[in-house]
BAFI-3210 file (N, C-alpha, C; in Angstrom, 3 decimals, decimal comma, padded with zeros to 6 digits):
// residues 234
n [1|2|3|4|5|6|7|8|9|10|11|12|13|14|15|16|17|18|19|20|21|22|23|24|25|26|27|28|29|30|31|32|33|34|35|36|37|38|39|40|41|42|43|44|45|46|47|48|49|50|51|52|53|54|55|56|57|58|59|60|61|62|63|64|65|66|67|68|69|70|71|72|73|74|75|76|77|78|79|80|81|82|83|84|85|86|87|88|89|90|91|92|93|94|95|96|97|98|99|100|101|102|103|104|105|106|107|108|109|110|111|112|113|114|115|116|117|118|119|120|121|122|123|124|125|126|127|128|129|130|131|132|133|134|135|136|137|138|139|140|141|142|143|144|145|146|147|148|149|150|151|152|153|154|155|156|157|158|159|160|161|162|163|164|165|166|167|168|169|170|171|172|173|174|175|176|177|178|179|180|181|182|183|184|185|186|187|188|189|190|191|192|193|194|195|196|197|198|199|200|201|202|203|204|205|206|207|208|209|210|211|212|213|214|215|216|217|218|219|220|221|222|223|224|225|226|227|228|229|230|231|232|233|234]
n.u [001,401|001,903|002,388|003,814|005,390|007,328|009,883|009,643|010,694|012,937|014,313|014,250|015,673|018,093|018,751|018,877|020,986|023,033|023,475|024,052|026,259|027,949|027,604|029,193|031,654|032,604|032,720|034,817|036,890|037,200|037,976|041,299|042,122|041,786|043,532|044,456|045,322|046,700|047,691|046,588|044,171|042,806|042,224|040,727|038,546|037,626|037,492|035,322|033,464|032,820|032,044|029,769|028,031|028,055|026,704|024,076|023,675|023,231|020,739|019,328|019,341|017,509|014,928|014,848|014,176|012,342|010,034|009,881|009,376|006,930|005,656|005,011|003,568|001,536|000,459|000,600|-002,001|-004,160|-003,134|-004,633|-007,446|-008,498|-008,812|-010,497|-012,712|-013,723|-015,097|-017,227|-016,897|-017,535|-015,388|-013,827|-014,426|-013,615|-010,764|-010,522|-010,509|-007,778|-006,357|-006,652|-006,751|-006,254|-007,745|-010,843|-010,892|-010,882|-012,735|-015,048|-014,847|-015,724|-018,260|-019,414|-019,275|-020,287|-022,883|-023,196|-023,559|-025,617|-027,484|-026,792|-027,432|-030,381|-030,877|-030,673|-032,190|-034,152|-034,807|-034,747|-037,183|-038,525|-037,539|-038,999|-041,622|-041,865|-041,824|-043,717|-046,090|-045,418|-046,057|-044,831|-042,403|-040,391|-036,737|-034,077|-031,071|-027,813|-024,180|-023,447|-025,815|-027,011|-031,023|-032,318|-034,556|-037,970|-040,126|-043,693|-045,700|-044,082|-044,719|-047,170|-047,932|-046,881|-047,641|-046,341|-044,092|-042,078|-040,926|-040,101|-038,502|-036,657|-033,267|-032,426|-030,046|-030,552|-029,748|-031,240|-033,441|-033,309|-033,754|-031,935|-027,891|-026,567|-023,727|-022,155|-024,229|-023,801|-021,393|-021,434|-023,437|-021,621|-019,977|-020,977|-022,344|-025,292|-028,799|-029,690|-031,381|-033,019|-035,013|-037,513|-037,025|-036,936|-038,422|-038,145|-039,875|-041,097|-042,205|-043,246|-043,145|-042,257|-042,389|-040,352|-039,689|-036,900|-036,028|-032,567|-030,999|-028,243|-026,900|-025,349|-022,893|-020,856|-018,496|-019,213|-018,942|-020,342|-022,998|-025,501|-028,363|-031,233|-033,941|-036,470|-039,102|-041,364]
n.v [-032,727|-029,941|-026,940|-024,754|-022,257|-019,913|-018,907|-021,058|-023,302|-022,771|-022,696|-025,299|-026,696|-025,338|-026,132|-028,940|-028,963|-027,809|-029,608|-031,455|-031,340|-030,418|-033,383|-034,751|-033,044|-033,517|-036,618|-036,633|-035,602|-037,236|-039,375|-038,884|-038,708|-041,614|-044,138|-045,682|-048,864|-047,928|-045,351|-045,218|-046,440|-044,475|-042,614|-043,831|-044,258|-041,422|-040,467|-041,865|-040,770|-038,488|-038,381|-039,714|-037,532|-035,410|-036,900|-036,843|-033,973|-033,842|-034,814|-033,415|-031,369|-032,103|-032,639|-030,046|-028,726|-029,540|-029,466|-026,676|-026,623|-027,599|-025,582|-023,452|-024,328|-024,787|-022,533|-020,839|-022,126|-021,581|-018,761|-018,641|-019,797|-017,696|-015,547|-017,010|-017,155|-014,918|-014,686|-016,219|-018,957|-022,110|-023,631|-023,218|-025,179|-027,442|-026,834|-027,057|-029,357|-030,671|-029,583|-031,524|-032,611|-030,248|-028,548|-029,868|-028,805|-026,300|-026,019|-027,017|-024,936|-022,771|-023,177|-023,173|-020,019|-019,448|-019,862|-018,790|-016,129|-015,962|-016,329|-013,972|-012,124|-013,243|-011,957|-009,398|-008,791|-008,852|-007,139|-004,724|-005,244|-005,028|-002,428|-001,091|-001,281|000,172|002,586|002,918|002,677|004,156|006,583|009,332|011,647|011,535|011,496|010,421|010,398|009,821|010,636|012,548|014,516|013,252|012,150|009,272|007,572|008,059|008,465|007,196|009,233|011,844|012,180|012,661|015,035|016,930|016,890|015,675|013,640|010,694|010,312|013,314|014,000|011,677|011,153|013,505|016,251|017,456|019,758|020,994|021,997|023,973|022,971|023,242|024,178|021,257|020,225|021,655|020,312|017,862|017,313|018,289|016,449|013,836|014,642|014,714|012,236|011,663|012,615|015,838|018,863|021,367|024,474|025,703|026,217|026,794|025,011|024,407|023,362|022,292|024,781|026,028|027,185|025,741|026,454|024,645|022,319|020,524|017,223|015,775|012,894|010,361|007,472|005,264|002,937|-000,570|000,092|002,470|004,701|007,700|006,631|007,479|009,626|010,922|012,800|014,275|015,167|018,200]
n.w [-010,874|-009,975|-007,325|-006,186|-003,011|-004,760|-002,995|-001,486|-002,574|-003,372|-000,992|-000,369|-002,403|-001,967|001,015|001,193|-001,063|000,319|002,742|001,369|000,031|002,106|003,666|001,262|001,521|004,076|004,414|002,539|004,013|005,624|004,790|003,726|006,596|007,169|007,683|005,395|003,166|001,174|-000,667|-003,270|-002,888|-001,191|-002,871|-004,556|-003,253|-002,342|-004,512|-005,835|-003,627|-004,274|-007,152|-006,626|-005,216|-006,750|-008,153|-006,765|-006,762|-009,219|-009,756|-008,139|-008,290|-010,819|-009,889|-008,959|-010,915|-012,377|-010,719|-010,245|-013,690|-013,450|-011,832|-013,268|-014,784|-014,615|-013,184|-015,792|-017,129|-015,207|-015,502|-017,829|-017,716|-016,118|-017,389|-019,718|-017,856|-017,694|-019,159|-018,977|-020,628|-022,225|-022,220|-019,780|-017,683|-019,001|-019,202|-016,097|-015,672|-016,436|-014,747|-012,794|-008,992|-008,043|-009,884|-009,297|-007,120|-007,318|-008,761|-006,793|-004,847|-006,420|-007,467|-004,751|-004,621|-006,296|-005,747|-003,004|-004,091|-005,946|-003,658|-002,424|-003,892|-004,388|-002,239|-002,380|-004,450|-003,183|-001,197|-001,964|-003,858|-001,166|-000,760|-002,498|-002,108|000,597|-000,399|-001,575|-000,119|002,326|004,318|004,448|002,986|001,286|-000,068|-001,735|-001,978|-004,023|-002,876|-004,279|-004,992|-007,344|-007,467|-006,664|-005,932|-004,742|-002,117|-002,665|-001,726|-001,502|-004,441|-004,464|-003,428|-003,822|-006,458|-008,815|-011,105|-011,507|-013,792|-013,562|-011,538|-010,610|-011,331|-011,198|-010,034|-006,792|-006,395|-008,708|-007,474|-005,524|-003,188|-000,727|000,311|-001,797|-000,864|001,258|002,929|002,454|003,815|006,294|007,044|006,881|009,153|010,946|010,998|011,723|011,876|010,349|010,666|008,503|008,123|007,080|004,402|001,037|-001,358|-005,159|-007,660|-010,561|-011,500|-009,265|-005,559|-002,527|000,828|003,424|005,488|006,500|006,588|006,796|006,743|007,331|005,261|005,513|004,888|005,166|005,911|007,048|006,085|004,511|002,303|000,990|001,023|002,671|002,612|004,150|003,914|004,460]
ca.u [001,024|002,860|002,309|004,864|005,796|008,936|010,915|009,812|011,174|014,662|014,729|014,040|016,535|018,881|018,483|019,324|022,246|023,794|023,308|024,967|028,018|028,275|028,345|030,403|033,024|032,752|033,469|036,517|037,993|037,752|038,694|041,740|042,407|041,586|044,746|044,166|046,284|047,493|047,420|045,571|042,765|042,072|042,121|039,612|037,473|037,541|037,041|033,918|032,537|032,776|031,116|028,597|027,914|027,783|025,234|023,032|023,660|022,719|019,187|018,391|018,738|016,400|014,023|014,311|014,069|010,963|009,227|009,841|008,331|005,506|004,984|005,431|002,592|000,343|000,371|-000,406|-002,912|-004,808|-003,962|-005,993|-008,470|-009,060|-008,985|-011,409|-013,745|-014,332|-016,484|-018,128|-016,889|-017,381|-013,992|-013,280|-014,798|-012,452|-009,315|-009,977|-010,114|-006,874|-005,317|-006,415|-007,160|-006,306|-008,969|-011,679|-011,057|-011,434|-014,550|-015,928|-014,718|-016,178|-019,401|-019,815|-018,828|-021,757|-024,237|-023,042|-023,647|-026,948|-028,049|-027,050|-028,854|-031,293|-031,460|-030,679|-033,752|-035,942|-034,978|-034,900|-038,718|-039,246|-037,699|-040,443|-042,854|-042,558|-041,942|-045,049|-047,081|-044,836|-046,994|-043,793|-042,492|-038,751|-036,210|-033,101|-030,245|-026,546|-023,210|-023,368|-026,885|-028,727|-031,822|-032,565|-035,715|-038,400|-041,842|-045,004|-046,403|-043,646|-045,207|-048,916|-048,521|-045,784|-048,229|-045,195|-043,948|-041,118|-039,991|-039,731|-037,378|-035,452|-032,242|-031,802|-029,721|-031,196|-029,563|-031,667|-034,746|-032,920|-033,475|-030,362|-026,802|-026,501|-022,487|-022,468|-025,114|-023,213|-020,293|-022,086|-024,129|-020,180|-019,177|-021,536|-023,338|-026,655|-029,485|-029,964|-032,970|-033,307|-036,200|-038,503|-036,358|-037,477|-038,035|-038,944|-041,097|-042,583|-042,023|-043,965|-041,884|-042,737|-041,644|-040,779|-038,986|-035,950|-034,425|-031,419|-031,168|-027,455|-026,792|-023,999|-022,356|-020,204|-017,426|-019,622|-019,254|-021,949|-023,484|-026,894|-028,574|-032,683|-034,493|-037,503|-039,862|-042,783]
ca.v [-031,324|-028,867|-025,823|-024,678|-021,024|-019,767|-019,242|-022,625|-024,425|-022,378|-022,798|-026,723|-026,609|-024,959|-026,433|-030,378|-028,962|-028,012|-030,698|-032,645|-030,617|-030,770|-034,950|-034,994|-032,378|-034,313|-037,671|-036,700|-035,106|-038,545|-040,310|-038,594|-038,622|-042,713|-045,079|-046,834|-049,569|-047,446|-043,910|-045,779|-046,842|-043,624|-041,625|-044,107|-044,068|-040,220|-039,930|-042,148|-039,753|-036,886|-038,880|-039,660|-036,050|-034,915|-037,656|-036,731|-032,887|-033,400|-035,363|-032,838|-029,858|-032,003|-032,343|-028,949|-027,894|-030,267|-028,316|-025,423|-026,378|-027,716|-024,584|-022,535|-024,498|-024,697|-020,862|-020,507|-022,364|-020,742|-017,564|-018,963|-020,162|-016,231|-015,699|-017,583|-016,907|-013,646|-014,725|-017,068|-020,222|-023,648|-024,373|-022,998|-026,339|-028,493|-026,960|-027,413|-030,889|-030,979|-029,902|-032,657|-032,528|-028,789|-028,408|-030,186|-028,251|-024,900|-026,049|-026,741|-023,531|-021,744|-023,492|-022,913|-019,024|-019,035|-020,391|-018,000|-014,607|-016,130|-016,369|-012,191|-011,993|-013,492|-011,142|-007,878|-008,515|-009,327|-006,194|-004,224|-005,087|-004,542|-000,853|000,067|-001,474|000,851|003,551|003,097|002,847|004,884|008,102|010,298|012,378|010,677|011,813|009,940|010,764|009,861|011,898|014,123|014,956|012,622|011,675|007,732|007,265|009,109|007,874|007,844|010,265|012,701|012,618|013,035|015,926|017,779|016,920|015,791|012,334|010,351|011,369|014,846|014,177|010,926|011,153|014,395|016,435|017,897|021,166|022,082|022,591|024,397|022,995|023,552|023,918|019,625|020,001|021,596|019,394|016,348|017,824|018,197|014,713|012,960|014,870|014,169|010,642|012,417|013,603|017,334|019,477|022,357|024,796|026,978|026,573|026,814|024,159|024,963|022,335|022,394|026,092|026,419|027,259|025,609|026,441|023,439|021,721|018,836|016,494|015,059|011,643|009,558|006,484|004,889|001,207|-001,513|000,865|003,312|005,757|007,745|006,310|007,798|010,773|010,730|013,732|013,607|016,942|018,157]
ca.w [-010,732|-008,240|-006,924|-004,489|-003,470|-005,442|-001,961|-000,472|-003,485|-003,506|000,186|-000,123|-002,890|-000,981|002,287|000,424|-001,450|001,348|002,951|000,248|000,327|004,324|003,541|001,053|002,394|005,851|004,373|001,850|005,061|006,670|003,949|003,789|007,568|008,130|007,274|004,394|002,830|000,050|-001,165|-004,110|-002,338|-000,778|-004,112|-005,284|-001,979|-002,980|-006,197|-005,905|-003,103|-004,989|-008,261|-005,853|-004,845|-008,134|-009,045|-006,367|-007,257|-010,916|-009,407|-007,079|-009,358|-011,751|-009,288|-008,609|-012,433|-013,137|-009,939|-011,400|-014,481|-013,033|-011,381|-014,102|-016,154|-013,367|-013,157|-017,415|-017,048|-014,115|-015,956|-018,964|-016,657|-015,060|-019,216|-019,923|-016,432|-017,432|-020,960|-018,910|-021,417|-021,879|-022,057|-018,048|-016,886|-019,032|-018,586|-014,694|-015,189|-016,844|-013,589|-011,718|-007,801|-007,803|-010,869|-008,712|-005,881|-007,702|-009,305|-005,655|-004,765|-007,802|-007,166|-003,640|-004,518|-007,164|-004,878|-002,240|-004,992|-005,717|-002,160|-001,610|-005,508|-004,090|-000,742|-002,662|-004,712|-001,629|-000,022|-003,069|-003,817|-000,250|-000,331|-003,721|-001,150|001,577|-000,696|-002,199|000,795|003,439|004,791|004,128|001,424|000,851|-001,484|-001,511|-002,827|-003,397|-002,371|-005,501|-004,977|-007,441|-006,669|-006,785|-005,261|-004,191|-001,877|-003,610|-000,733|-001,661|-005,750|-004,490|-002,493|-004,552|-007,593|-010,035|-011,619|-011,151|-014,271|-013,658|-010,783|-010,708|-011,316|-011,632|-008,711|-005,924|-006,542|-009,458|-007,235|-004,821|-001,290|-000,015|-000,674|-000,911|-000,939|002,983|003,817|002,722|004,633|007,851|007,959|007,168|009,948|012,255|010,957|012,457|010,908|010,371|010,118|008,266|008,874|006,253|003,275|-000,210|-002,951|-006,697|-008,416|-011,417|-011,689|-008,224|-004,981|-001,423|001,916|003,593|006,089|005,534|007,661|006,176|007,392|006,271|005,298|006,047|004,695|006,065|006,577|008,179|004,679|003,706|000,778|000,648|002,055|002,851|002,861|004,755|003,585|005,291]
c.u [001,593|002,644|002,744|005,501|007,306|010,035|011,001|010,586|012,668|014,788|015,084|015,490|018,073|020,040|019,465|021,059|023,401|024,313|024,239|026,717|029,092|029,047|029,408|031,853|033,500|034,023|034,619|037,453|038,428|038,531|040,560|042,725|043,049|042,799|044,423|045,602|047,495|046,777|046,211|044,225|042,133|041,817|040,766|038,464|036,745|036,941|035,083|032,625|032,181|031,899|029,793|027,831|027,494|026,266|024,428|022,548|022,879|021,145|018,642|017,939|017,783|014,958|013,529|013,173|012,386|009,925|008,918|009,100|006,979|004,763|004,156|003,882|001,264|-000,241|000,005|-001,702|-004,257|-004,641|-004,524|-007,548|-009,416|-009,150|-010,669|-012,718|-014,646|-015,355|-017,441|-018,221|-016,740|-016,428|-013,537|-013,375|-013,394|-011,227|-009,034|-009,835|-008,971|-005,401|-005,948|-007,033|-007,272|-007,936|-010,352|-011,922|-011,855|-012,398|-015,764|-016,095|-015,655|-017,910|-020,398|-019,728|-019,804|-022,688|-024,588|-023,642|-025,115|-027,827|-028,150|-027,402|-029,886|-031,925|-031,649|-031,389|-034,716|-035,945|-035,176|-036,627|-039,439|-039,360|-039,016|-041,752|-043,520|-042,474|-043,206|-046,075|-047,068|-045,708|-046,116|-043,244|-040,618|-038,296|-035,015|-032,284|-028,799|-025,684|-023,528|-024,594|-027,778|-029,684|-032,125|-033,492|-036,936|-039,602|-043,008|-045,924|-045,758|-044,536|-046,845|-049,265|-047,360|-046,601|-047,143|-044,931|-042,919|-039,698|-039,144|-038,536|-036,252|-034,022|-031,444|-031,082|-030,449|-031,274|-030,802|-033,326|-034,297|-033,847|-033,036|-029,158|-026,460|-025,212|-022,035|-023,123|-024,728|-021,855|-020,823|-022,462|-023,093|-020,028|-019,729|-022,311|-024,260|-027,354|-029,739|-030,957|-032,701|-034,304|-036,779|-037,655|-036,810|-037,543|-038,812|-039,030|-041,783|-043,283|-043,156|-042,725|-043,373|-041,893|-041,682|-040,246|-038,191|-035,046|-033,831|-030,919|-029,748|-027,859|-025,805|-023,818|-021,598|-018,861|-017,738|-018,763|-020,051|-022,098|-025,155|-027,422|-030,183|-033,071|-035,966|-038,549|-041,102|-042,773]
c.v [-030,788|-027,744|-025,516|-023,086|-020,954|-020,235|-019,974|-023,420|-023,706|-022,471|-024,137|-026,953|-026,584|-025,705|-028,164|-030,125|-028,828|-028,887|-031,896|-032,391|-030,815|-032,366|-034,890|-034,189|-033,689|-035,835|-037,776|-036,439|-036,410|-039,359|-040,386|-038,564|-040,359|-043,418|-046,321|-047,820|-049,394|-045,988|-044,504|-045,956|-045,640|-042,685|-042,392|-044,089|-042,778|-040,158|-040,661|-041,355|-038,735|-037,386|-038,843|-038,523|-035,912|-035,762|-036,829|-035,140|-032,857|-033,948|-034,161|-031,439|-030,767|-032,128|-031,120|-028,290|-028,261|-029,801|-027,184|-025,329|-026,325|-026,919|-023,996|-023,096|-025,118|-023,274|-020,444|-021,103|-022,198|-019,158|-017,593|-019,350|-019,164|-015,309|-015,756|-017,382|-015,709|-013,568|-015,534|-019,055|-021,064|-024,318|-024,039|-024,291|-027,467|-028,360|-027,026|-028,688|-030,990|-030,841|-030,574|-032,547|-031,303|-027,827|-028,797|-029,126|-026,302|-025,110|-025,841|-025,620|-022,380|-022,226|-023,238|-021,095|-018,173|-018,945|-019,493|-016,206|-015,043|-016,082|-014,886|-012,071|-011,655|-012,240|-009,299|-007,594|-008,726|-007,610|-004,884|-003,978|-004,449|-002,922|-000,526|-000,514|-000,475|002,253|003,858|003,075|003,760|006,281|008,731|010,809|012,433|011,145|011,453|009,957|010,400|010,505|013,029|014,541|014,256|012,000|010,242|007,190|008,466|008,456|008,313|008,718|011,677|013,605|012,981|014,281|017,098|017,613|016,828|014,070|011,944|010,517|012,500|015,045|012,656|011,180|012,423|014,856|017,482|019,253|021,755|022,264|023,317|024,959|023,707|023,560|022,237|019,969|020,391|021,024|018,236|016,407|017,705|017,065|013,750|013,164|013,842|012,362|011,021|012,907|014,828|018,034|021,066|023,052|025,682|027,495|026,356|025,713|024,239|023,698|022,442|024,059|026,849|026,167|026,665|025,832|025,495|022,961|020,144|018,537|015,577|013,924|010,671|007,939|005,936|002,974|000,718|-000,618|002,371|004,702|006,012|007,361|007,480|009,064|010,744|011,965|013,788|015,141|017,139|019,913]
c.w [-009,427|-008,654|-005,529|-004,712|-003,951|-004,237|-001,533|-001,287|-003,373|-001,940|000,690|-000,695|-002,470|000,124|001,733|000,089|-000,593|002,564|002,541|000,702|001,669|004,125|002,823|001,897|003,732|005,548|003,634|002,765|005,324|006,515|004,111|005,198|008,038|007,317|006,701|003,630|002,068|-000,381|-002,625|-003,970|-001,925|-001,868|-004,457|-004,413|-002,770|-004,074|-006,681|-004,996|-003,482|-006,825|-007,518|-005,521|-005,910|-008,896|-008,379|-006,501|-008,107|-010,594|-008,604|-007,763|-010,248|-011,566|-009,396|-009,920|-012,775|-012,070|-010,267|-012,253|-014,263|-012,345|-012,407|-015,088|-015,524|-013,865|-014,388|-017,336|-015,735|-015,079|-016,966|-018,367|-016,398|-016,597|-018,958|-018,854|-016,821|-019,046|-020,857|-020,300|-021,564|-021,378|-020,882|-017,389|-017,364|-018,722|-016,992|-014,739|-015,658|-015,234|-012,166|-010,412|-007,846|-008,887|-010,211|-007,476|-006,332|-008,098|-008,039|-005,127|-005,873|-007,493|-005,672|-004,175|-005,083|-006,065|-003,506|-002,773|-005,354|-004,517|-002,375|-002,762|-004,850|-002,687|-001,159|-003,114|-003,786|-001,393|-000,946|-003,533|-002,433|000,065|-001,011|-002,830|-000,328|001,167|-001,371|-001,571|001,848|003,760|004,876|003,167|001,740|-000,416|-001,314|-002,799|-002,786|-003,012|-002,803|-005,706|-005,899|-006,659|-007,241|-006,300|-004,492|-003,464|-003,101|-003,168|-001,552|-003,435|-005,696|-004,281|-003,043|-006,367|-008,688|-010,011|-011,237|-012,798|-014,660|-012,568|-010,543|-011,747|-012,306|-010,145|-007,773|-005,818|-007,503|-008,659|-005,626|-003,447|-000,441|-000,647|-000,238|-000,607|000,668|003,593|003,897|004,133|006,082|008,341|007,631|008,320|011,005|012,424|011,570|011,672|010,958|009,450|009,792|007,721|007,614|005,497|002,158|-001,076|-004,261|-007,129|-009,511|-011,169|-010,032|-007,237|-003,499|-000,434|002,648|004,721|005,720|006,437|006,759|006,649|006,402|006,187|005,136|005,132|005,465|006,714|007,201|007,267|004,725|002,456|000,122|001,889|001,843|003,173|003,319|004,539|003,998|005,425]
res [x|x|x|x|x|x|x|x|x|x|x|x|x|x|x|x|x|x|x|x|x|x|x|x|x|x|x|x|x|x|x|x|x|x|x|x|x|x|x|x|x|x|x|x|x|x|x|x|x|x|x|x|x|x|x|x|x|x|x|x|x|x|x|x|x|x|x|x|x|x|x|x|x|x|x|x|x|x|x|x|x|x|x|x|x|x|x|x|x|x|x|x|x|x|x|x|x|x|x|x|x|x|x|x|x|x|x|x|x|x|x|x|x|x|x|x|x|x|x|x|x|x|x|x|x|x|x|x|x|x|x|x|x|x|x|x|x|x|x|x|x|x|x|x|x|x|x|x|x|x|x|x|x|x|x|x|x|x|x|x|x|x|x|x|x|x|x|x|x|x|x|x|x|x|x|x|x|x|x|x|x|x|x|x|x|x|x|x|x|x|x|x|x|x|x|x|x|x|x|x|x|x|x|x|x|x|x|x|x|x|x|x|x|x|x|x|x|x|x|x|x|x|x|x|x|x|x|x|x|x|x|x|x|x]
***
């Protein structure tokens, strides 16, 4: 089994043949140069260096060739492999054993990679239960929402004291109970990554209107994007 990049193998390739060529050239010169007994002798000197050459030519290209293949059927079978990965099927396990050390290694790999996605599983549901925790106990009236204004969460303060369900407002957008305009407000808390308060603005509810106050609170991810926007109403 081999797996070698394309250019290293035409560079190895290469690198040999030339090599070859260099010797032979070198030594027909010499041949040719050193004072032999008979023009006879040096033809056959010759003629066997240059057989010679040629042998080791025709070996080195079959090296090369049978690298090659063995690339070449490495690489089908990895892309049956990434096939097969994605249906989750029995048969992923055996065809790694078919390639050998490299097959073991990806399994460890593949196994460590699981065990690693279960772990942050495991952490995204911790923290996950922990948000409906503090949304369900939090003394604030939370309405979180993504870019485009749905809403994805709401406290259970916010549904006590606004007298409405969570089906009447999850995941609908924020616009239709007109807050604010969200689309300048997302605009502003990108700009700034800061939260921003705005003062004795309206929200319709359940055909009732309150005047209210709303700080806009972002939320940001690993690349320091907004993902999420928190409305904090009072």
């Amino acid at each position: 089994m081999y797996l070698i990049k394309k250019r290293y193998l035409n560079f190895i390739f290469t690198f040999f043949t030339l090599i070859l060529l260099v010797i032979v050239a070198l030594f027909y010169v010499i041949l040719n140069y050193v004072d032999f007994n008979s023009e006879i002798q040096i033809k056959l000197y010759s003629e066997r260096l240059v057989f010679a050459g040629i042998l080791f030519a025709i070996v080195i290209s079959a090296i090369y060739i049978i690298a090659v293949y063995k690339n070449i059927k490495v690489l089908k079978k990895l892309d049956k492999l990434i096939e097969l990965s994605k249906y989750g099927n029995y048969e992923f396990k055996k065809e790694l054993s078919k390639l050998g050390a490299l097959g073991e290694r990806i399994q460890t790999l593949f196994k460590q990679t699981t065990f690693m996605s279960e772990k942050k599983s495991f952490k995204i549901s911790s923290m996950a239960n922990l948000n409906n925790f503090l949304f369900e106990n939090i003394d604030l009236n939370l309405v979180v929402c993504d870019v485009e204004g749905m809403i994805v969460n709401c406290s259970l303060s916010f549904y006590k004291k606004f007298k409405t369900e969570a089906s009447e407002v999850l995941y609908r957008n924020i616009n239709d109970f007109k807050i604010l305009n969200f689309k300048e407000a997302v605009f502003d808390i990108d700009k700034s990554k800061q939260p921003i308060i705005y003062k004795r603005v309206v929200m319709k509810l359940d055909d009732a209107e309150y005047k209210i106050d709303v700080t806009c609170a972002p939320i940001l991810n690993l690349k320091n994007e907004l993902s999420n926007v928190v409305l904090q109403i009072e």
